[in-house]
N, C-alpha and C positions, 0 to 999 in steps of 0.2 A: 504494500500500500504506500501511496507516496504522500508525504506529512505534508498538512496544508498549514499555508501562513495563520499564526491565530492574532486573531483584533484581541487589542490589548486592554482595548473599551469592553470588551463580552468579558466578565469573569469564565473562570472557569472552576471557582471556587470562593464559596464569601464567609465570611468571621463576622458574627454579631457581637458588637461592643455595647452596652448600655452606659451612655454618657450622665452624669448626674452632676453636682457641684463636689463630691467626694471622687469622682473619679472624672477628670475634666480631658481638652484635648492634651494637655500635657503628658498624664497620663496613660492614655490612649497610644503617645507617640514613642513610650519609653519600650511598648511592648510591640512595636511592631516588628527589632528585631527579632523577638519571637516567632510573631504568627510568620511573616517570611520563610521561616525557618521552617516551619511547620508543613507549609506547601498551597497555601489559600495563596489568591491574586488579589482579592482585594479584599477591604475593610468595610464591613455592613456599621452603618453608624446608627445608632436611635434619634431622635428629632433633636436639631441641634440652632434651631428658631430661637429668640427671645420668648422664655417661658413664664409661669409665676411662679415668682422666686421661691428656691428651694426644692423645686419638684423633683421628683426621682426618676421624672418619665418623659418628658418633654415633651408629650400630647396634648398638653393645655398652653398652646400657642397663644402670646401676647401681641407679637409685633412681629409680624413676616420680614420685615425690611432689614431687621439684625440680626448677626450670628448671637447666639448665649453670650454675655459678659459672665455669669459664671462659671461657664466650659473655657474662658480664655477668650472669649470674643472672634471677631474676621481671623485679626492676625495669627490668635490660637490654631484656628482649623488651616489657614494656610499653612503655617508650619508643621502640621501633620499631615498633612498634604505632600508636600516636600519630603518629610522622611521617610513617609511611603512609598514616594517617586522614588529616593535614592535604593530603599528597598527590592524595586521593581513591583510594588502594588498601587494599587487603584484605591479610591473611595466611593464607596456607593450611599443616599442618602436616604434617610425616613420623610418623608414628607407624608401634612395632614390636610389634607385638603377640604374633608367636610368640615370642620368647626374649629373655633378658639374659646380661649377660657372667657370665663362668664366673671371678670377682673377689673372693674370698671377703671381702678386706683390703676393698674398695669395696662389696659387694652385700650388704645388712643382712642382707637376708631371705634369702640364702644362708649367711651367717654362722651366724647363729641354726639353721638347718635344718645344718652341720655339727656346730653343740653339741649340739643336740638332739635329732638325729634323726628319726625321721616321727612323735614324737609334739609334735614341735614345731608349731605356729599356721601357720608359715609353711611348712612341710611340702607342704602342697597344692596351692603355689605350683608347683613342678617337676614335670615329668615323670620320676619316677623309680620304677625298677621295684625294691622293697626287699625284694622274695621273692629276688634275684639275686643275688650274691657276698656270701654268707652277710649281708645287710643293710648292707653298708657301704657307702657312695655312693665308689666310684672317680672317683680323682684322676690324670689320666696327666700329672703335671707332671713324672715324674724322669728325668733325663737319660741315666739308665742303669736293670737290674735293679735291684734294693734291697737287694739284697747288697755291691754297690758302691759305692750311694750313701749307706748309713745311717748310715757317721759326719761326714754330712752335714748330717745329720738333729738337730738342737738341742729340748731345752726348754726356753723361757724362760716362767716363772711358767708361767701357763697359756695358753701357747701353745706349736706348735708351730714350728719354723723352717726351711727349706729354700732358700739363699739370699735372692732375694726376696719370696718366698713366706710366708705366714703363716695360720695356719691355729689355731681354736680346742679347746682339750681337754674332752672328756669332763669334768665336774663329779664332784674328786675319784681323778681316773684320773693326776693330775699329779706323783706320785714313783713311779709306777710303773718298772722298766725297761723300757729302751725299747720291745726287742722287742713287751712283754707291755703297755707303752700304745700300742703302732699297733695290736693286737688289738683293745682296748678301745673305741677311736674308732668314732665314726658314720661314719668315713669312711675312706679305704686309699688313701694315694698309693703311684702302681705307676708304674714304665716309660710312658713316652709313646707309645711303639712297643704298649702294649695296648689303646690307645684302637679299634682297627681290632674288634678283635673280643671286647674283654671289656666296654665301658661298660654302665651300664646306667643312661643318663641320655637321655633323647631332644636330639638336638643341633637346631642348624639345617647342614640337609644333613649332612658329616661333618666337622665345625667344632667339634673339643671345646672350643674355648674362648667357643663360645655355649650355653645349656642349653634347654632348651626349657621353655614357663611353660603352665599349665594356665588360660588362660584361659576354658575351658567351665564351669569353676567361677564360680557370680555373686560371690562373694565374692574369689575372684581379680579375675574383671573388674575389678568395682569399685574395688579398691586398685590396681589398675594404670593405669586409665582418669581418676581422680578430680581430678586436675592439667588433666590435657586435656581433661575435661569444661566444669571450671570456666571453665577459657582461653576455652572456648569462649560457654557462657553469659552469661560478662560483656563477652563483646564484644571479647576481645582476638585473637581468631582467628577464621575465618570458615568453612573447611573444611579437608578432613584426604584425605593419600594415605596408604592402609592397603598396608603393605609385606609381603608374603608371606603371603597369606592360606593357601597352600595348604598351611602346614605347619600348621595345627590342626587339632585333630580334629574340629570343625564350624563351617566356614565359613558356610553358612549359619544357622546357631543364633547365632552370633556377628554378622556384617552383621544381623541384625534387632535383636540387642541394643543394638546402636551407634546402627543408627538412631534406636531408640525415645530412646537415652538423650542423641544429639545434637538429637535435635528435626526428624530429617531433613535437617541438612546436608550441601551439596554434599560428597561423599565419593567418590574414586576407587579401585580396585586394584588392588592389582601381581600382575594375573593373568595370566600366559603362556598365550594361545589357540594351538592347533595349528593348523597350515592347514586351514580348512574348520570348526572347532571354532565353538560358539557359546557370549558368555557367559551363564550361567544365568540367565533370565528372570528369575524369583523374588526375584536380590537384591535390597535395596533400596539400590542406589547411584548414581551417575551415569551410571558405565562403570569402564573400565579404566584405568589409566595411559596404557596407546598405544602398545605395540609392534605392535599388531596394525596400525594405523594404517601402521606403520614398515615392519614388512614391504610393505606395499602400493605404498606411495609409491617407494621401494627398486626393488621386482617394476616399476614404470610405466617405470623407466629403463634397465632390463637386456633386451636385445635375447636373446629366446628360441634364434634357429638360432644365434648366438655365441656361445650361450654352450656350446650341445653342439659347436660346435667348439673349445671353448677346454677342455670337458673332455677330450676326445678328446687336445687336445696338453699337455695336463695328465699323462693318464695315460703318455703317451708318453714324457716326458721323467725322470718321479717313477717310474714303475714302480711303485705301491704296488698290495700285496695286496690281492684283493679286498675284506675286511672289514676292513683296516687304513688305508682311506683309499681304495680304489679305487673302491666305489658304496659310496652314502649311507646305503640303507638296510640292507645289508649290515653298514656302517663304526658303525651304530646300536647294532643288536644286538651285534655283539662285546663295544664298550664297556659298553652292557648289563649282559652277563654279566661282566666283569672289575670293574663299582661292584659291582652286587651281592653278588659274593663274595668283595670286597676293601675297599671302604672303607668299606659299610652291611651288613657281616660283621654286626655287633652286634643292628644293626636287624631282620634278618632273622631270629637267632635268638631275639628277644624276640617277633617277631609270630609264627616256630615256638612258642615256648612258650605264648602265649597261644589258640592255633588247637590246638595238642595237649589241652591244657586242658578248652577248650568240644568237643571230641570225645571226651574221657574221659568227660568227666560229663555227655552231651547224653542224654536218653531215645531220639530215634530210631537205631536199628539200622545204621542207615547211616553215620551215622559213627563208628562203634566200629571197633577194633581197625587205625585206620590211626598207622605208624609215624611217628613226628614224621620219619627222614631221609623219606619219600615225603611228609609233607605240606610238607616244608620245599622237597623238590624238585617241587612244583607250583607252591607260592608263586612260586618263581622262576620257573620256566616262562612262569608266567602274569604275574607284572611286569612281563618284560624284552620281551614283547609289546604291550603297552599304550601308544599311540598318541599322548595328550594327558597331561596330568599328573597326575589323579586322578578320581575317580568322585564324585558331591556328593549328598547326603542329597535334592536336590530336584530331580535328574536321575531318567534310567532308566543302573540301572548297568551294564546285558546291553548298552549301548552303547560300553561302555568296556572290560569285559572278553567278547569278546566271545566266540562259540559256537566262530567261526574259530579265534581264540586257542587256545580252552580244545582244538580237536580238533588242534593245532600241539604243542603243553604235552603230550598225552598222550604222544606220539611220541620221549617222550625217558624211558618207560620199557617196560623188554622184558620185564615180565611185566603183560598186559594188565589183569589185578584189581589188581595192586598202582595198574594209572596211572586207576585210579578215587577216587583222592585229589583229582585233578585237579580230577571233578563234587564232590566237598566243600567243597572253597576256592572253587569259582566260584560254588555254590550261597549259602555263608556268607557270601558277597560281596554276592550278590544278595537278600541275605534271605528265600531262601526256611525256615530254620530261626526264624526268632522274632527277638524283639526284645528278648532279655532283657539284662542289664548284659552278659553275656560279649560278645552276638552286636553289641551297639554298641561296646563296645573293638576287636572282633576289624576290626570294618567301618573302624574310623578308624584305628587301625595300620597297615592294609592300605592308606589310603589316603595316608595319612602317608610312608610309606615308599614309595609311588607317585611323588608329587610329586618326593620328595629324590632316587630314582633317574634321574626324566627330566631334570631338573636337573643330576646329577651325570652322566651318559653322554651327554646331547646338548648341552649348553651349553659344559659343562667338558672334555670329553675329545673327542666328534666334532666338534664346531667344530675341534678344533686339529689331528686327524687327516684330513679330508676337505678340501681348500683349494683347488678347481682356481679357485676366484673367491672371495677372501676378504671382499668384502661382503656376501654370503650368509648369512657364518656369524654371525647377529647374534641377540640372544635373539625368538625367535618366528617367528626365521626357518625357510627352505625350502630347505635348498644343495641340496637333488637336482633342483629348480626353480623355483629364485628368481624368474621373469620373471612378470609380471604384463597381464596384456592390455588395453586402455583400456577394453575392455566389462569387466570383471571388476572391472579398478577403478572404474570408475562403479557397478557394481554393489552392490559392498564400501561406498559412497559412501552410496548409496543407503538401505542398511540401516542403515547409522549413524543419520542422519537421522530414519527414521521407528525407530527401537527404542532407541538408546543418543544423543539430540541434544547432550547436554552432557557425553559420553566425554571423558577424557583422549586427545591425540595428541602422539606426540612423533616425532622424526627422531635425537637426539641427549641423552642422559642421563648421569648418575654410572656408569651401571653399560655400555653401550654398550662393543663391544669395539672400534669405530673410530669417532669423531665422523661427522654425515652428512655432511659436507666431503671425509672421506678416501675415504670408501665410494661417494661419488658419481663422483669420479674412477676410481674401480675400475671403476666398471660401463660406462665407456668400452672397458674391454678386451672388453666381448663385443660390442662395433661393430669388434673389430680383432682376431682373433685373428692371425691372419700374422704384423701387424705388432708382436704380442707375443713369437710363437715368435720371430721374427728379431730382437728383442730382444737375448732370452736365449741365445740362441745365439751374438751377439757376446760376451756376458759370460761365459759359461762355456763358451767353447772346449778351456780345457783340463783343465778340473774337478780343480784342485788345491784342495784345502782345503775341500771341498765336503762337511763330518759327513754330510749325509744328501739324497738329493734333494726329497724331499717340502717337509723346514725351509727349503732354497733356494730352492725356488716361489713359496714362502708369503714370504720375506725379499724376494725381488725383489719382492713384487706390494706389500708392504709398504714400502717406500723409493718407490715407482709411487707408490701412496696420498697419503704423508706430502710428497713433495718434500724438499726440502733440509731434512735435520735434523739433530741433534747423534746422534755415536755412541751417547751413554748412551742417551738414547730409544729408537734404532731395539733395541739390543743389552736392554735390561731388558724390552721385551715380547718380545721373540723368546725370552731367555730364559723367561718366564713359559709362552709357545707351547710350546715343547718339553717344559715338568714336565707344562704340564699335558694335551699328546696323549698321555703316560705310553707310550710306544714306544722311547724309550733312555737317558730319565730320567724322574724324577719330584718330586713335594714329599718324599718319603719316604723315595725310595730313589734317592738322588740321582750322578749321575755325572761326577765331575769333571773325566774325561779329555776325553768328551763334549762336558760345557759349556765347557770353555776350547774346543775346538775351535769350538764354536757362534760363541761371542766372536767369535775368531781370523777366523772367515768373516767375520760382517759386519763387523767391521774395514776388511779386506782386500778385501771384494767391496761388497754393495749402500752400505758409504759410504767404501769408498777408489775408488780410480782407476775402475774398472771399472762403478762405479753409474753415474757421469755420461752413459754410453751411456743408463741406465734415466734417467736426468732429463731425459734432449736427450728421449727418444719422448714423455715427459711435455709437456716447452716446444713440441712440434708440435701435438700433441693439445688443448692449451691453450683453443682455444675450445667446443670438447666437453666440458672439464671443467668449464669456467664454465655452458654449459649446464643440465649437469646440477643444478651446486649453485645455481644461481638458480633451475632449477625445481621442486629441492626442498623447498628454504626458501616458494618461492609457494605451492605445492600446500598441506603442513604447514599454514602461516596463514590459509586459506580455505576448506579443505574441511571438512566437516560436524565436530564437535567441538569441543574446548578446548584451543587449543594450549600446550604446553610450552615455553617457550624454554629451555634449558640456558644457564648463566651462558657472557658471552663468543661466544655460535652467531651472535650477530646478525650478526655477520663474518662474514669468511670463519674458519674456527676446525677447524686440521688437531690431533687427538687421538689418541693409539692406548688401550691396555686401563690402567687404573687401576693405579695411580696416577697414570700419566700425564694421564689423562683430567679430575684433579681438583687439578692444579696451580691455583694463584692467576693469577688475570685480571685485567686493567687498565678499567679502569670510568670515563669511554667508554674505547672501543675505539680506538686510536692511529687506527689507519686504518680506516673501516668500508667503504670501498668501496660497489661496486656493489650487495655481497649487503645492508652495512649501509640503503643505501638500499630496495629490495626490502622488507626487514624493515619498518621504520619505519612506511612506507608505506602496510603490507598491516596490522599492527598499529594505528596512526592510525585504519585506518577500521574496521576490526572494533571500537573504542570509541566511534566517534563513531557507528555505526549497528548498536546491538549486534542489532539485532528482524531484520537481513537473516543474520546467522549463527546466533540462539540456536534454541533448543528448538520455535519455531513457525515457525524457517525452512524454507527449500523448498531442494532441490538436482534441478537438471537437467540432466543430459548436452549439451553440442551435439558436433554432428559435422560436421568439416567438410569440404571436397569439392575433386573435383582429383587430380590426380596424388600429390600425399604428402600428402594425409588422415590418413594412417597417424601424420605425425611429429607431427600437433596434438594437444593432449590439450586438452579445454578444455571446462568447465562455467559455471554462472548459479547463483548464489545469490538466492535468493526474488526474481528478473526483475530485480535493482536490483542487481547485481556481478558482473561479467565474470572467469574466468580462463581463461589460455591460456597453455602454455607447448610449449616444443620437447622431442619426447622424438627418443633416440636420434637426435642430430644431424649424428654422423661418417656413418651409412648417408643422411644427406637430404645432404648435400652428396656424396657420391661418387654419387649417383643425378641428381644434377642441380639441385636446391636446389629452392624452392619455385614455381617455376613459375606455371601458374593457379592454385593451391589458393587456395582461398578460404574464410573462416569464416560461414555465418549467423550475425546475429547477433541476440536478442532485440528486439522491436521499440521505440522511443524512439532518441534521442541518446545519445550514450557517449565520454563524456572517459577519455582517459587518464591513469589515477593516476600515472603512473609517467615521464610526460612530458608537461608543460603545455603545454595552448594544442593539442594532436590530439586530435578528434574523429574518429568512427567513427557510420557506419550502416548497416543491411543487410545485405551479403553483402561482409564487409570482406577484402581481399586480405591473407592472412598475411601475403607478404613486406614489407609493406607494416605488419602491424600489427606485427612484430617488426625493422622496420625500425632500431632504437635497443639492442634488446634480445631477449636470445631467450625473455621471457615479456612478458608482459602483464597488466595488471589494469586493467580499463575499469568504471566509473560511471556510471548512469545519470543522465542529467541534463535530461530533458525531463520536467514532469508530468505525462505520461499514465499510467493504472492499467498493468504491465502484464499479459499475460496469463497 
């Protein structure tokens, strides 16, 4: 094969760094000799915009126009810029496109759009609906009504005061009293507890301390864009992960703006595909970030009939209701219905008002005289049915809300004329009404509110209520059937390849609800359900202190995961687990007897006395779990795409839900281990022969033959790179281990990467090729073409 020039702009491997004010570009730059070393091309940065101060995440964007003065400012990121260059690496960036923080004291151009109102410049920046609460932009910062907090409420000069809070007056409105100056203002701080159902600001999801920005405006773009354009132009950045595309109103009208106005750089997004979902041809970007990737790899390690037995002793032991955690997609819809009419309250009645609207005043006949409650109760009907997370301007959207849905939707009302609002909404969906300004607001509200719902019901609330196998529950995931087949995944492999070759893939990110370390170890339990039930069963004999069965499932499987960890860790995500399955507390409505009890459990069970039963099944299991996370890690860095490494993964690297996930790492890695090697390794040669993975490589399945054929998973990258690794390794050793199986293998010589001085040809004995290790990664090493 004859090695093709690689653009130095396409990674061919990327390192996510999370930048904060404890770890700034400074630091960022001292470790680049490192990652170099390591074998990444370029450096994945987290949002590196002026934020509000102190954030740990840099997705509460203040000011587009500046680098962080925290992270080091312009000059900071130029000079990491530079040492990367002198390294021979790239920078790639996080940009946010749907919103900024909700910061009036830090967000200029919210500031000014409080003084001024919507005839203010910066006005058109927000999503703000100013026909709503008599034109005042709602603020839910008060900590009580306003009856009780208003002599709380200060004016100094022209400003407003409210502890930390600060807020601009009305020009002129400043010796008013007081009552008769919060009248006056462009804006109305209320109770925090109205955010559910009176704002009338588009948030991201239901996060009123994000706002949502009108980037379909060019003029918005432009000023928000203008900083990271430049970055880009002059060479100090090289590509960009676009973070939550699916909260704009036009995702596609946007990805082609971007492209046109990056010049077509490598550009990823943070698009959540549903199982079986495709991303939209049309855009013009690389691919995704790579959860989809993540489910798959994930799906390759979880043993299918284990895991319906581990539901099975799941349901047995939790008793949860059917829709409250007992089936998936039952556990779906409920949650569904309780975002929708709970915490995207707001949301739903602003797309009611805007669909009552364009049916008041549309000229056809058909949709007159429907009730906003009937058209408000289709709306829902028809969301909380919707499968993927929105419908796209460059799709068919009769695939996403579909005829099935819409004849599910009618059945929820009993007088059959009135459930023909149902054909209104899905028609307005569909465009079959026109294309006029109404019928594009009504389509991207609709779809807007799409997104934030499958987001807010399946990520946030059924992940935490559905848990018979808690690696499952990961964003993009499948809990009702996580397993993944070797045909399927070759398959899934396959289309990468030839439609999305330079996709984002990742195993392990900021946002992941368990690192791929923990989750890898989890999907050993569905090689062992028995010896899971007999677990638990020693541990909770006597079920004292036990808040709930379902939290204890999930608590044991989580101390399973993590191994020996500190109380506060296991205890701050479990707490986290429990608000947010919203089943006997919540962020809102919070339960203190509850949560002390929660505590109290894990305490007392998965990390006192009682866990160490759940760590000894962990210390037998041992080399299944190594397994898994060595063939995780291999799979990720070979198969078709751009992998992602998450700061600190190249290890072994046990994380649960964020914050945790995003503590400070040691750079190297004290011990990198096995997995560190495996990394290295598999990185090293994807730099050194980027033409055998990039955009004009090849991927082809082998299979190999024998009695446990079944446990090799293993493919050829463009005839010149071997992987092979072990799935499901507990069922090949109680079956008898590997036996005859044997691997064909491409025809030439084949070193191995991962042990010097073995070679391989032909029809190589597994046991034999994992003789060292239970994956493999072989080289070709003879020049002949192959076939």
């Amino acid at each position: 094969m004859t090695p093709e020039r690689h653009d130095p702009a396409v990674p061919t491997a990327t390192y996510r760094l999370q930048l904060q004010p404890e770890f700034p570009f400074g630091a960022a730059a001292a470790v680049v000799p490192y990652l170099a070393s390591l074998g990444v091309s370029h450096v994945h940065l987290s949002p590196v915009l002026e934020a509000v101060p102190g954030s740990t995440h840099g997705y509460d964007v203040v000011d587009h126009a500046r680098v962080r003065e925290e992270l080091g400012g312009e000059d900071g990121l130029r000079a990491l810029s530079r040492t990367a260059r002198e390294h021979g690496l790239g920078l790639v960036l996080d940009i946010v496109p749907n919103h900024m923080a909700m910061a009036p004291r830090h967000n200029h151009a919210l500031w000014e759009v409080l003084r001024e109102g919507p005839t203010s410049p910066c006005a058109r920046w927000f999503d703000i609906d100013w026909e709503a609460q008599g034109g005042q932009l709602l603020l839910p910062v008060l900590g009580a009504p306003l009856g009780t907090e208003i002599d709380r409420l200060e004016v100094d000069g022209n400003l407003l005061r409210y502890y930390d809070h600060a807020f601009p007056l009305r020009e002129g409105t400043e010796k008013l009293p007081l009552p008769q100056l919060l009248d006056a203002q462009w804006y109305r701080p209320v109770w925090w507890r109205l955010a559910r159902t009176e704002l009338n600001y588009r948030r991201f999801f239901s996060i009123s301390e994000l706002i949502g920005l009108r980037v379909e405006d060019p003029e918005v773009f432009e000023a928000t864009h203008a900083t990271i354009l430049r970055l880009l132009h002059e060479g100090v950045v090289d590509g960009l992960r676009v973070d939550h595309p699916d909260g704009l109103a036009d995702p596609d009208a946007y990805l082609r703006r971007l492209h046109e106005a990056t010049g077509g750089r490598w550009t990823v997004v943070e698009k959540i595909l549903a199982d079986g979902e495709r991303l939209p041809a049309s855009w013009p970007v690389a691919g995704t970030t790579g959860y989809d990737a993540l489910r798959h790899v994930d799906g390759l390690f979880t043993d299918p009939a284990g895991f319906g037995e581990l539901l099975g002793q799941y349901r047995r032991f939790a008793a949860p209701q059917t829709d409250r955690g007992g089936d998936w997609e039952a556990t779906v819809r409920r949650a569904a219905y309780k975002v929708i009419t709970h915490e995207l309250a707001t949301e739903v009645e602003r797309l009611t008002r805007v669909t009552s609207r364009l049916c008041a005043l549309a000229p056809e006949p058909a949709l007159r005289d429907r009730a906003p409650w009937a058209l408000r109760t289709a709306l829902q009907e028809l969301l909380v049915r919707l499968e993927v997370y929105r419908p796209y301007a460059s799709g068919d959207p009769a695939l996403v809300v579909t005829e099935a849905a819409a004849a599910e939707a009618r059945s929820a009302f009993v007088v059959p004329e009135e459930a023909g609002a149902v054909d209104v909404v899905r028609d307005l969906v569909l465009g079959r009404y026109g294309d006029g300004p109404d019928h594009v607001e009504f389509r991207a509200r609709f779809a807007q509110t799409a997104s934030a719902l499958r987001a807010k019901s399946v990520e946030d609330t059924a992940f935490y209520r559905h848990v018979p196998l808690l690696s499952a529950t990961e964003v993009g995931g499948n809990p009702g059937g996580p397993a993944v087949s070797v045909a399927d995944f070759h398959a899934y492999c396959a289309r990468v390849q030839r439609d999305w070759p330079l996709s984002g893939t990742v195993v392990s990110t900021h946002d992941t609800k368990r690192s791929a370390d923990v989750r890898a170890a989890l999907a050993v339990l569905t090689e062992c359900p028995e010896q899971w039930a007999d677990a638990l069963a020693e541990v909770t004999r006597t079920g004292d202190g036990v808040p709930d069965a379902q939290l204890a499932w999930a608590a044991w499987q989580t101390v399973f995961g993590l191994g020996p960890a500190s109380a506060d860790r296991v205890r701050g995500a479990l707490l986290k687990h429990v608000r947010e399955a919203g089943l006997y507390t919540s962020w809102t409505e919070q339960e203190p007897a509850y949560e002390e009890a929660v505590a109290a459990f894990v305490a007392a069970g998965p990390c006192g006395a009682p866990g160490e039963h759940v760590t000894a099944l962990r210390s037998r299991l041992e080399p299944s779990v190594r397994a898994n996370v060595l063939g995780t890690a291999l799979v990720h860095l070979t198969m078709p795409g751009v992998p992602d490494v998450y700061q600190g993964t190249e290890a072994e690297y046990r994380a649960l839900v964020d914050p945790d996930n995003r503590r400070p790492v040691r750079f190297p890695p004290e011990d990198p281990g096995t997995k560190g090697e495996v990394t290295r390794a598999a990185l090293r040669l994807r730099a050194r022969r980027p033409e055998v993975f990039g955009d004009a490589a090849t991927y082809a399945p082998l299979t190999a033959e024998g009695p446990a054929a079944a446990h090799c998973a293993a493919f050829a990258r463009s005839g010149e790179v071997v992987t092979a690794v072990t799935r499901l390794s507990l069922r090949l050793a109680q079956a008898g281990g590997w036996r005859e199986t044997v691997l064909p293998l491409p025809p030439g010589r084949w070193a191995d990467v991962l042990s010097a001085g073995r070679e391989f040809t032909g029809h190589a004995r597994v046991e034999e090729l994992f003789e060292r290790l239970p994956v493999a990664l072989l080289e070709r090493v003879d020049g002949a073409e192959p076939e």
